[in-house]
N, C-alpha and C positions, 0 to 999 in steps of 0.2 A: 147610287153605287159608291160605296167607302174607296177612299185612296189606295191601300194598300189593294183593293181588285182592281182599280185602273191601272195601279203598274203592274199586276200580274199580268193581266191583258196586252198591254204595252209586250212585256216583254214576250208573250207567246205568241204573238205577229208577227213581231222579228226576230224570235228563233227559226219558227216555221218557212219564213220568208227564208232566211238562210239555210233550212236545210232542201226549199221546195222549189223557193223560185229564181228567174234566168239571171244568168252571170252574165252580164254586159259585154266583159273583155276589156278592150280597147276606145271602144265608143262613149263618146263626149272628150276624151283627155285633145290636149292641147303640145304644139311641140313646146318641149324645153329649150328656155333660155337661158344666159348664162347671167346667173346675180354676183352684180361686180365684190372685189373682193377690194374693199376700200381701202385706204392705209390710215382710214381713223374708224377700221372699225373697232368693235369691242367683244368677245368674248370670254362665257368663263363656264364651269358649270353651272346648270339650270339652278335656280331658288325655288323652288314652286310657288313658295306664298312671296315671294318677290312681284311686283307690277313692271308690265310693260304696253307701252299706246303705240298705235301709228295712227297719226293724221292728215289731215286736209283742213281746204279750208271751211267744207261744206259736210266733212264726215270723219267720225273717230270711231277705231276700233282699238277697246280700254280691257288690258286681259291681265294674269297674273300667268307668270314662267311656266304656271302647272299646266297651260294651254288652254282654262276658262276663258272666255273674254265675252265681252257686252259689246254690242252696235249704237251707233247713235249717228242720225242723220238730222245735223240740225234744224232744229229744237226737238227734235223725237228720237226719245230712247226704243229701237227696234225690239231687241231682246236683251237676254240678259243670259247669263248658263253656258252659255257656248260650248261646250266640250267633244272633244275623242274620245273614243272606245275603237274596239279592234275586236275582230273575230279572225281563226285561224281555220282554215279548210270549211271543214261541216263541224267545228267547235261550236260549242253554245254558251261555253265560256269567256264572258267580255274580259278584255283585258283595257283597263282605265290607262286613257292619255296621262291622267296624272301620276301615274303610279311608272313610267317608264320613260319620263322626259329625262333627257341627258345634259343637253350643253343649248344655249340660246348665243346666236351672234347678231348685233346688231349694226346697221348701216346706217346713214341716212333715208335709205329710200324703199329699205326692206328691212323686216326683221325676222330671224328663221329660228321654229324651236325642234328641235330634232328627238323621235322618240325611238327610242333602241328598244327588240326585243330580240331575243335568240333565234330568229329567224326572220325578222323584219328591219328595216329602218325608215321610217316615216320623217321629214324634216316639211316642215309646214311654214311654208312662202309668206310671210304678212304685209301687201302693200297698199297703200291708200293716197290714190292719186291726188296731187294739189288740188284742184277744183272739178273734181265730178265728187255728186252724193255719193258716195260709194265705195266698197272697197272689194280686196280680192284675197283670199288664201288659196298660194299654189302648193297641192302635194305632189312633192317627188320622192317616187314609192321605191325600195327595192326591196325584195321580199322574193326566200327560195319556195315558198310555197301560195296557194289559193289565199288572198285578202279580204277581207270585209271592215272598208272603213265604217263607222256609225256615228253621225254628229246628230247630238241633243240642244232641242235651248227651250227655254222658253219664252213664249212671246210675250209684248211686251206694250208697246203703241203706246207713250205717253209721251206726252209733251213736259218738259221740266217742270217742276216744283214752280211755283204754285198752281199753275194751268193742270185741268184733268178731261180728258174724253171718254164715251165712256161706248158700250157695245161692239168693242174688238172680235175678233176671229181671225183664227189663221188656216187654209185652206190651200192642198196640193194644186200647182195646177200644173197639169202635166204636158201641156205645147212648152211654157216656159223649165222644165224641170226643175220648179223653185216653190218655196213656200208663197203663199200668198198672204201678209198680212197688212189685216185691213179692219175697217169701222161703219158704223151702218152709213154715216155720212157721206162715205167717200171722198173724204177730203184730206185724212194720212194713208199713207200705205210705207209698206217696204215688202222687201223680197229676198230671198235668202233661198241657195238652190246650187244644183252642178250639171253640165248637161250628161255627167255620169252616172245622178242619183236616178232615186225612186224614192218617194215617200210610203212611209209605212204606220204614219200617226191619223187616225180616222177621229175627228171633232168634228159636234155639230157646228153648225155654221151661223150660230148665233152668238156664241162664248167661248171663251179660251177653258183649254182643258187644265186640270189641279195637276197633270204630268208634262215632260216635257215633249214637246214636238221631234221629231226622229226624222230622219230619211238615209239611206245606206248606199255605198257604192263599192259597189261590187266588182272584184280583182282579177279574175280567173285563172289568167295568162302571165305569169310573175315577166317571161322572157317580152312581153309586147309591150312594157313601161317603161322599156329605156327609152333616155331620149324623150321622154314627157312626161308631162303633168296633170294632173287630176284637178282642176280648177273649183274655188267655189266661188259665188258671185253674192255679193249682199249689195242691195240699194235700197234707196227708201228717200221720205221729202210729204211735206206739206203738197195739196195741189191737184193737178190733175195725173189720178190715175197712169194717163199714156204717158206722160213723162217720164215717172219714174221705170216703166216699162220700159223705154227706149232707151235710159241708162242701161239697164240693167244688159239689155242687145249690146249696146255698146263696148260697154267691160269685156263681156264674152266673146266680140268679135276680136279684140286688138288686145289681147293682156300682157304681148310686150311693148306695144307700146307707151301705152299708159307706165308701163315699168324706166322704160328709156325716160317718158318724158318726166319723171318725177326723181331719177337719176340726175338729170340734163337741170333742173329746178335747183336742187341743195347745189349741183358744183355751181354754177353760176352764182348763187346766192354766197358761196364760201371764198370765190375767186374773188367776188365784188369787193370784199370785207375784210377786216383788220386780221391778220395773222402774226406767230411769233415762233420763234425757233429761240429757247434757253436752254441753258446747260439740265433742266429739270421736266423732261417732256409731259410730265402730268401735268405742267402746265399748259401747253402747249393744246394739249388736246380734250384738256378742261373746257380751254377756251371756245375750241367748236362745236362741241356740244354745248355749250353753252349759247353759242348763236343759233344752231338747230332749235334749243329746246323751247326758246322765245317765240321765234321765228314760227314756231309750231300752233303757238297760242292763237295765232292771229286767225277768226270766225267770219265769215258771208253769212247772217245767220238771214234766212228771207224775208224776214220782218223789219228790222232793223238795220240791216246795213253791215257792213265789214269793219271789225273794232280787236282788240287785244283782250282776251281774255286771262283772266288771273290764273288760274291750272290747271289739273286735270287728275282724276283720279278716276278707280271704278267706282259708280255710285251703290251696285249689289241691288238690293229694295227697295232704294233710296230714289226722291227724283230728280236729284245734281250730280254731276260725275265732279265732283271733288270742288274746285272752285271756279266749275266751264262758264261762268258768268261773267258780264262786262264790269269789272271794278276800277271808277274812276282814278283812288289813289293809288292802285296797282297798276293803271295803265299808265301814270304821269312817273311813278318811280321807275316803271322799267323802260320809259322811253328813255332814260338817260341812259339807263345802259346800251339801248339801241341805239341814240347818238354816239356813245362812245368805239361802238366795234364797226359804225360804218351802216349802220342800217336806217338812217336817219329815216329814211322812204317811209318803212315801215310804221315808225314815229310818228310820223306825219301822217299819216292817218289813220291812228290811233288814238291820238288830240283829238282831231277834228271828229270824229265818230263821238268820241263824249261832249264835245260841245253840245251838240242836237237837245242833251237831256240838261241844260243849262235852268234853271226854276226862275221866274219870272224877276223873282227880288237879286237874284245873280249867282244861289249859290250853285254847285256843281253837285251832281248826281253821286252817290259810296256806290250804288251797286247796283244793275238793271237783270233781272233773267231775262234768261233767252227767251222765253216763254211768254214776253211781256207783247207778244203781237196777240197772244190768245184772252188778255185779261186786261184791267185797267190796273199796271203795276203802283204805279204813284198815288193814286187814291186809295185804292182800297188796302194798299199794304205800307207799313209803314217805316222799309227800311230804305227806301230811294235814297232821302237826305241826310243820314242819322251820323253820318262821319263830319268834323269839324275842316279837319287838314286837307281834303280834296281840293277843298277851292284854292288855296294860298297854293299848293300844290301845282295846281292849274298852271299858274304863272309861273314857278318856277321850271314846270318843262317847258314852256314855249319858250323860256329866257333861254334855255339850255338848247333846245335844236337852234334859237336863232344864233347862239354864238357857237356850234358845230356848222352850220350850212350858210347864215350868210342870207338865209329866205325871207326879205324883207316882205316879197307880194304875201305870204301864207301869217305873217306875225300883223299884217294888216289885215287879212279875212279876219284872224281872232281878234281884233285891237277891241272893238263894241264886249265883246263877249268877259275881254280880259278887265275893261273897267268895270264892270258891271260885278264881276267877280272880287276885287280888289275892293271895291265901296262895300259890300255884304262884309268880307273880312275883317274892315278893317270898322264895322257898325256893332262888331262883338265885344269890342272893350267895354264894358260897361264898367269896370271901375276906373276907368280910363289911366290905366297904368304902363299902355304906350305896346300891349300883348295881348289878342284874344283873348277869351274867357272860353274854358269850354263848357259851363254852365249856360252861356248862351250860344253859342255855336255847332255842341255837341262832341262826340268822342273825336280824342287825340290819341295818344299812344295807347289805350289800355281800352279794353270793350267791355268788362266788368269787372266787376271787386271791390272790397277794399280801397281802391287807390284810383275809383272811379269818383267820388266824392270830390271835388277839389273846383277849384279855383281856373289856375291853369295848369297845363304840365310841359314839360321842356322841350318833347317833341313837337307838339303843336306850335310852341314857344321861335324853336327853331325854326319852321315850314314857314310861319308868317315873315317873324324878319330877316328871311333870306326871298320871299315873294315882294318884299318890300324894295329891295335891292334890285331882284330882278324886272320890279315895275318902273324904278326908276330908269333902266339900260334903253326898257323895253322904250316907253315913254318919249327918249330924248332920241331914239332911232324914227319916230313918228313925229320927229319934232312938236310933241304937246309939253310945253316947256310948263305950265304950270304944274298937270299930273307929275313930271317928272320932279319939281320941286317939293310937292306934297310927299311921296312917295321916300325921296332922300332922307328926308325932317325926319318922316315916320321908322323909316331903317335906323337911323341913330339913336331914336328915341329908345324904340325897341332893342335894339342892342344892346343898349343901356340898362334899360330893363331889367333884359333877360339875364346880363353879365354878374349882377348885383342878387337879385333876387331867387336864384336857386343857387347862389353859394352857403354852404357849410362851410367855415372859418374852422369849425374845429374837427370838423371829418378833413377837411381838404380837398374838397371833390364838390362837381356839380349834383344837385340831388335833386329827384325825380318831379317833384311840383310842387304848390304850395296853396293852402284851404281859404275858404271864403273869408275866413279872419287875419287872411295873410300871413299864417303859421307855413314853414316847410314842412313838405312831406319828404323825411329825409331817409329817403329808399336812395340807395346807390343802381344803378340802373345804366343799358345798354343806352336806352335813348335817349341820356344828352350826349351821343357822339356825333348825331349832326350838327350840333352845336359847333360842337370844336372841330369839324371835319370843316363847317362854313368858316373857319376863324371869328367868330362870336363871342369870344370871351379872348381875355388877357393869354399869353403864352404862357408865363409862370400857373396862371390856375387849371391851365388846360394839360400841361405837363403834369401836374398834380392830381390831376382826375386820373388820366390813364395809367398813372402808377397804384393807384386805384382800382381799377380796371383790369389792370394784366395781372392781379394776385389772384392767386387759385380758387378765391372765394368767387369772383365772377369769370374766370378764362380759364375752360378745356383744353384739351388737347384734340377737340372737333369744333370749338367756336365758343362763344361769349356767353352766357347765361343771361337773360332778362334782370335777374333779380338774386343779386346775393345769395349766397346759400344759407348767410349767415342771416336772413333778413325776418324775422318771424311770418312773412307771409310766404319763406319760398317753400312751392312745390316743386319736386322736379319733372312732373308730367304734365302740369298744369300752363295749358296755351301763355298766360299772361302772366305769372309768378313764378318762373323759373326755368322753364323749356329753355333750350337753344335754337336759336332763331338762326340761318344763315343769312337774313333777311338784314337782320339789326347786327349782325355781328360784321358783315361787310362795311357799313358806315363807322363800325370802330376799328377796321384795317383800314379806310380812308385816313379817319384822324391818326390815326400811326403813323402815316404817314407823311402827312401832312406839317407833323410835331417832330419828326425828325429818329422817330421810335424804328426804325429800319428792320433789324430783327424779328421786334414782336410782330410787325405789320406781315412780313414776308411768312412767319408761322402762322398768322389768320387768315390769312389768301391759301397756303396750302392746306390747311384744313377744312377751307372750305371747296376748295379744288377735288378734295377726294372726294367730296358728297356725289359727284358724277359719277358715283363710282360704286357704290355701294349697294344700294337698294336699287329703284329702276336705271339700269342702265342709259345712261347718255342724260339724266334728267336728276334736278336736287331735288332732295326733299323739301318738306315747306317747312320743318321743326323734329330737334332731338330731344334726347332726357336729359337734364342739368345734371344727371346721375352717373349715366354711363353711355357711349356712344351707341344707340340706338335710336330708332324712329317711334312715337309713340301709333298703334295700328289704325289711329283715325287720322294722322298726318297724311296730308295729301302729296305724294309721290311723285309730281310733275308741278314746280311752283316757281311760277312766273319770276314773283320777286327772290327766291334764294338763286337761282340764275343772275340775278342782277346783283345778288348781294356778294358775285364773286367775281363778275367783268368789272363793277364800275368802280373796284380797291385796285385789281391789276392795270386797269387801263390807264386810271387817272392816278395813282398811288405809286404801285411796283413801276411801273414805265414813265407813270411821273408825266403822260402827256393830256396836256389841255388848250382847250380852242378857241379862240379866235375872231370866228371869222369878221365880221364887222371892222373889229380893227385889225385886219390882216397878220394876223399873230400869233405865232403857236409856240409853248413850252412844252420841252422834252428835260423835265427833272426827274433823271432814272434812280433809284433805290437800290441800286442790283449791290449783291455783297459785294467785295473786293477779287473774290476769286472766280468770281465767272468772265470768263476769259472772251464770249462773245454771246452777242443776242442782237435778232434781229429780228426787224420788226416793218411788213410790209402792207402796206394799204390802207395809212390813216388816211382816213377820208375828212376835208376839211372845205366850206365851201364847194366849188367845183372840181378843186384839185384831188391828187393826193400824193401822201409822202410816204417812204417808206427810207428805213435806218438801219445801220448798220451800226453797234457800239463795240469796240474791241477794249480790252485789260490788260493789261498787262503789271508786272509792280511798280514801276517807275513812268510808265502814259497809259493816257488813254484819246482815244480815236473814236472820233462819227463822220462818219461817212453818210450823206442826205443824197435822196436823189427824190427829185421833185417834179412832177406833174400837175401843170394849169392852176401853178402859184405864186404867178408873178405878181410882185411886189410885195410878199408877205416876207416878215421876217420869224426867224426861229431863233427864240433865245435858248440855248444850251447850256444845265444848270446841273448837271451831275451833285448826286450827294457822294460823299467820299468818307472815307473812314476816319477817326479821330485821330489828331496828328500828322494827318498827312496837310502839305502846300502846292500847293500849282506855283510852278516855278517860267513857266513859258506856254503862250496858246499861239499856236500858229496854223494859216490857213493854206499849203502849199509852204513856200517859201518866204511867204508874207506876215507878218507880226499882227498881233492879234490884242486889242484890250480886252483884259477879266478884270472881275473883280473875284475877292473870294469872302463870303458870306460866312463865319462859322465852318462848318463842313460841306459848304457847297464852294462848286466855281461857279463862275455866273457868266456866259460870252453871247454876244450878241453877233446871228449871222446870216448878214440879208438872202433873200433866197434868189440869185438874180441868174443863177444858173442852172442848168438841171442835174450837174451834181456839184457838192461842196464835202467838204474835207475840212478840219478841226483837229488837231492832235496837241493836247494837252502832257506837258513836261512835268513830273510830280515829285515831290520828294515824299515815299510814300509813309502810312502810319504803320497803325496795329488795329488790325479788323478782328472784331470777337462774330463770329456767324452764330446764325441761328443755332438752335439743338433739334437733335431730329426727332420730333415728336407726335412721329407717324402713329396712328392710333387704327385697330381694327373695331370693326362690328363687334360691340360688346365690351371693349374695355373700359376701366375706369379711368379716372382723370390720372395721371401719373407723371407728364411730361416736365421738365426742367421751364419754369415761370421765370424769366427775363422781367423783371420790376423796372429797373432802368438800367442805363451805361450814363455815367455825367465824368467825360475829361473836363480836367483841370490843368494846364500847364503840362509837366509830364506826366502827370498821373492820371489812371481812367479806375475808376470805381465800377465795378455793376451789383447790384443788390439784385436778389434770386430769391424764389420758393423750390422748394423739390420736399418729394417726401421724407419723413423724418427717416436718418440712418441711412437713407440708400445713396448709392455712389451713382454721380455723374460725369459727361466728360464734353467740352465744351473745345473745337476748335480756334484757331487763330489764324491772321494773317499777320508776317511780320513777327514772326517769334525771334529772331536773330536781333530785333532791334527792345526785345522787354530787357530791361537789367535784372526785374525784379517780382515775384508776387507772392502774394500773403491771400491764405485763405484756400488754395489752391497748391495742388504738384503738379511743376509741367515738364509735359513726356516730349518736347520736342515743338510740335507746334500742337499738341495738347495739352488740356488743362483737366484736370481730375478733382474733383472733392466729394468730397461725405457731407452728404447733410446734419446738423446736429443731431441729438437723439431726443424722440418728443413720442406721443401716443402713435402708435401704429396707425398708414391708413392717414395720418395727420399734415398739410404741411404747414414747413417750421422756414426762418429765415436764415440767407446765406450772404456774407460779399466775397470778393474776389478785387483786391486792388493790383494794377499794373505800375510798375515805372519802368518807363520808356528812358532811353539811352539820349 
């Protein structure tokens, strides 16, 4: 039978069906409940080709705004297709879900897309409980006339890329009113069904049909839907058959609760966790979706164990939903961010799940499928080991949860694992020049091209002697004082190294790697920002990089470019030669940070803030166009690390807070402009304790107020960065005197914590604060925003050199205008500053300065 007669067929069954047979009514709906109305949730109008997921830790449902969505019960992709359609009375004209979605709002614990039609309104429930296989879409119907919901999919039963099964069939069963789909083995299944439906798709029962699967539910009585819901139920899972059955009972029996208790899950998780209240609430609420979106990553998969997955997309034909797989150095980069917001738990076993896949000679696993219970992953395929930086990696996140928590019993489970790791690393020098090789170790920053040839490259460069460092902490907390002495030698060596041999003298900047003949490969590049975010290089050179850096040639107005525009290799869609990364563009708001860049730092944190914002809601993309702000359509829409590439700039950068715990120790060195008058900041989690802040501004003091839980004996140094020209004139704690020191533009006080609350109010003589420029950027623009190159005071004078485009007029606030006497390069309006960029090629940009003297 040709296609085009199987969907004839198809659809004159469910005409027929619609005009012949029984309207249900009322029967199977569920009462309605109420879906909280959060205060972080998110709304806007529908995208349709926009993506949206809800997960678990056992089950995702991966869709796009237009109301498609795909199943997946890990490691089995259910269906794929998913769609609405609508029939009106005895109409036999469908009316497409995608053709009528209006507005989608997103929660933690639901996510609703609502389809309007001139006589209907359909809003479609999506929840997916923390730990059952399984998920639920609730319709809540109202509609003045007779309905006929009709959902399509097609089946689908495969287990991830590279594993395949094969002899599927999906078949009604009508005790369950659910799809039945299954395998001759009987060892996957799922199920998909309502106890309002009827199925109306007839397959033999050997093979899935070339159409999609159908079953309809039927409306009759508009007035008997108040007050509930038309439920559907998907479950599915490796195993035995009656399992997944008795999900499936389950779901159906209790779907508010399963709703409360996945409500009850994200508050607890958000209550646990780092929060912030600033004068700029995108931030604010960047930040918890931001913990959601992580938090979301984490898989039970039955094969393997509970581990952190890198992200999430819909897969479509494909057999990966985007990057659902366990990736080493994606699990060790975003544990920092998870140490940073308070989720260390999470962290922690997320480590410890990739140790298991640790390779005999020490190195650490790039990347395992889910799949890897159905196949022999490591042998037969060849990309288990193929990444360099995992391992050095390794060690650097267990240094980093050990100095967030303080967890010596867990940094002794990995101690075996971590030298074992640390010897393979450090057996890749083969020209023994004190920095892996990735000739023998494997890929660093780049996965192919051009600029995969080489020697070593700066990222990998970095990851090592910053593991080296971290081995040494690690080592002397284990009292193994010789490791620990090898491990220092090797940090300095390397430092050394690395400091000297990717400088360009005559670019000024760090440059990307250097070839088996010891020649640099002098790509200007996102990733030597770990470098300078670790402090790895001299401050003059590292100053000099990111002025570098922040030129229009590598920094948008949504994040940092991989690879000059100017560079003869940049693409701007290309993963590795040009894209924007929020990934790598986070570790160069670190080093702005770090380097004292205030400004540019606080404009890459917000640009990469909006990305929650854009495309799927509550989730960043994984990569943009070096061109124009947009996603390229294979970017994967839920990415672990651009998540991370926006907490761990704001937590340890904009907030300026670092931990600890071993030596009882926390810095709170905030970045905040001058003009934000208050930010607070509750439930850094540090060891057992936690602290939560209060920072007040004013022009003349500033004030922190610490209130502390189960942190006796630590101290908190308080390092505020402050605007140029200004002096701390007195720091006092209550009525009591206070030593500072003041560093440059920091103050520096040191403030035991021996009470559970303390008080610091610093006396200032204040400067002149240049703030950011508002360089808000929508979907689709091109790069256009005012480029901060640097700020460098001098005595009274403060310089800042600028990009903007040629011609167009900018305008740049201040703090402290009553105390400029003077400025050149610039008109100022009060406590604005106005200029015209020179005149240069359209579309081009050109250079600007603006000098202050201060009174």
């Amino acid at each position: 039978m040709s296609l085009s007669l199987l969907k004839l067929t198809a659809l004159s069954l469910l005409f027929v069906g619609c005009l012949t047979g029984p309207l249900l009514g009322v029967e199977g709906l569920v009462p309605a409940f109420e879906i909280q109305k959060e205060e972080i949730r998110l709304e806007r109008r529908a995208q349709p080709s926009s993506p949206f997921d809800k997960t678990g830790r056992k089950f995702a449902v991966l869709g796009l705004e237009a109301g498609a969505f795909e199943a997946w019960a890990y490691p089995l992709k259910l269906f794929r297709n998913f769609e609405f359609s609508f029939l009106l009375g005895s109409s036999t004209r469908l009316i497409r879900g995608q053709d009528i979605v209006r507005w989608i709002e997103v929660t933690p614990a639901a996510t609703t897309l609502t389809f309007t039609y001139q006589s209907f309104t359909v809003r479609a429930i999506f929840i997916t409980p923390v730990s059952e296989p399984g998920a639920m879409v609730l319709l809540s119907v109202d509609t003045v006339e007779p309905l006929t919901v009709v959902c399509s999919f097609l089946p689908v039963l495969q287990p991830m890329w590279p594993a395949g099964i094969g002899g599927q069939y999906a078949v009604w069963n009508q005790e369950l009113s659910a799809y039945l789909i299954s395998e001759s083995s009987r060892r996957s299944h799922g199920l998909v069904g309502s106890p309002a439906a009827r199925g109306i798709s007839y397959t033999p029962a050997h093979m899935l049909s070339d159409v999609p699967n159908e079953f309809r539910i039927d409306l009759s009585e508009p007035r008997s839907l108040a007050g509930k819901y038309v439920p559907i139920y998907i479950t599915g899972g490796k195993g035995d058959r009656a399992k997944v059955i008795e999900t499936y009972k389950r779901l159906s029996a209790s779907p508010q609760k399963y709703y409360e208790e996945t409500v009850e899950h994200y508050r607890r998780m958000r209550a646990e966790t780092l929060k912030i209240k600033t004068p700029v609430p995108e931030l604010d609420l960047a930040l918890e979706w931001g913990k959601i979106s992580l938090e979301a990553l984490l898989v039970d998969n039955p094969d393997l164990g509970t581990g952190l997955t890198a992200g999430l997309g819909m897969s479509g034909t494909s057999g990966r939903p985007g990057f659902g797989w366990f990736f080493g150095g994606d699990t060790f980069i975003n544990s920092m961010a998870l140490n940073s917001c308070g989720a260390a738990g999470v962290s922690r076993q997320a480590i410890a799940f990739m140790k298991q896949f640790q390779r005999d000679d020490g190195k650490m696993a790039h990347e395992i499928s889910q799949a890897a219970g159905y196949i022999d992953w490591f042998k037969d395929y060849g990309y288990g080991y193929i990444h360099a930086d995992t391992s050095p990696f390794f060690i650097v996140a267990v240094d980093d949860y050990f100095r967030q928590t303080g967890d010596s019993d867990f940094v002794r489970e990995q101690y075996s694992a971590l030298k074992k790791a640390f010897a393979w690393s450090r057996s890749t020098d083969g020209n023994a020049d004190g920095l892996m090789d990735n000739r023998l170790a494997g890929l660093g920053g780049l996965e192919y091209g051009a600029l995969t040839n080489i020697t070593s490259d700066i990222y990998l460069s970095a990851v090592w002697v910053r593991s080296c460092l971290a081995m040494s902490r690690i080592a002397r907390a284990m009292n193994d004082q010789e490791t620990e002495r090898q491990a220092g030698e090797l940090h300095e060596r390397g430092k050394q190294a690395l400091a000297e041999k990717f400088w360009n003298q005559q670019q000024g900047a760090y440059v990307f790697a250097f070839d088996q003949e010891n020649r640099r490969v002098d790509e200007i590049s996102a990733m030597c920002a770990m470098a300078l975010m670790w402090e790895q290089t001299g401050s003059e050179r590292a100053q000099s990089t990111l002025e570098r850096i922040h030129s229009a040639d590598l920094t948008t107005d949504w994040g940092i470019r991989g690879l000059s525009r100017k560079s003869r290799f940049y693409e701007p869609l290309n993963y590795n030669y040009g894209a924007v990364w929020p990934f790598t563009s986070g570790w160069v708001a670190a080093a702005q940070f770090v380097h004292g860049c205030r400004q540019q730092g606080l404009n890459t944190v917000l640009a990469l803030a909006r990305h929650f914002f854009d495309n799927q809601l509550g989730a960043s993309t994984e990569l943009f166009s070096g061109s124009q702000n947009v996603w390229p359509q294979e970017g994967v829409s839920h990415q672990g690390f651009s998540s991370t590439g926006f907490i761990f700039p704001l937590v340890r950068g904009l907030l300026g807070l670092e931990a600890d715990a071993p030596g009882r120790r926390i810095v709170f060195a905030p970045s905040f402009p001058a003009n934000w008058p208050v930010v607070q900041i509750e439930d850094y989690r540090v060891g057992t304790g936690r602290l939560s802040l209060r920072y007040e501004r004013s022009e003349k003091a500033a004030k922190l107020t610490a209130a502390a839980s189960g942190l006796e004996g630590y101290t908190l140094i308080f390092a505020p960065h402050l605007e140029p020209g200004s002096r701390v004139l007195d720091a006092r704690s209550g009525e009591s005197k206070m030593e500072f020191q003041q560093k440059a533009d920091q103050a520096v006080v040191t403030v035991p914590l021996t009470k559970s609350t303390t008080s610091v109010a610093l006396a200032l003589e204040p400067g002149v604060d240049l703030l950011p420029p508002d360089n808000t950027s929508r979907t689709g623009d091109l790069n256009r925003g005012l480029k901060i190159i640097s700020i460098k005071a001098t005595g009274k004078q403060i310089r800042t050199d600028l990009e903007g485009l040629a011609g167009v007029e900018y305008a740049l606030e201040i703090t402290g205008s009553d105390r400029v006497q003077a400025v050149k390069g610039a008109v100022r309006e009060g406590s604005r500053l106005r200029l015209k960029m020179p005149a240069g090629e359209a579309g081009e940009f050109v250079k600007a300065t603006i000098e202050l003297e201060m009174r």
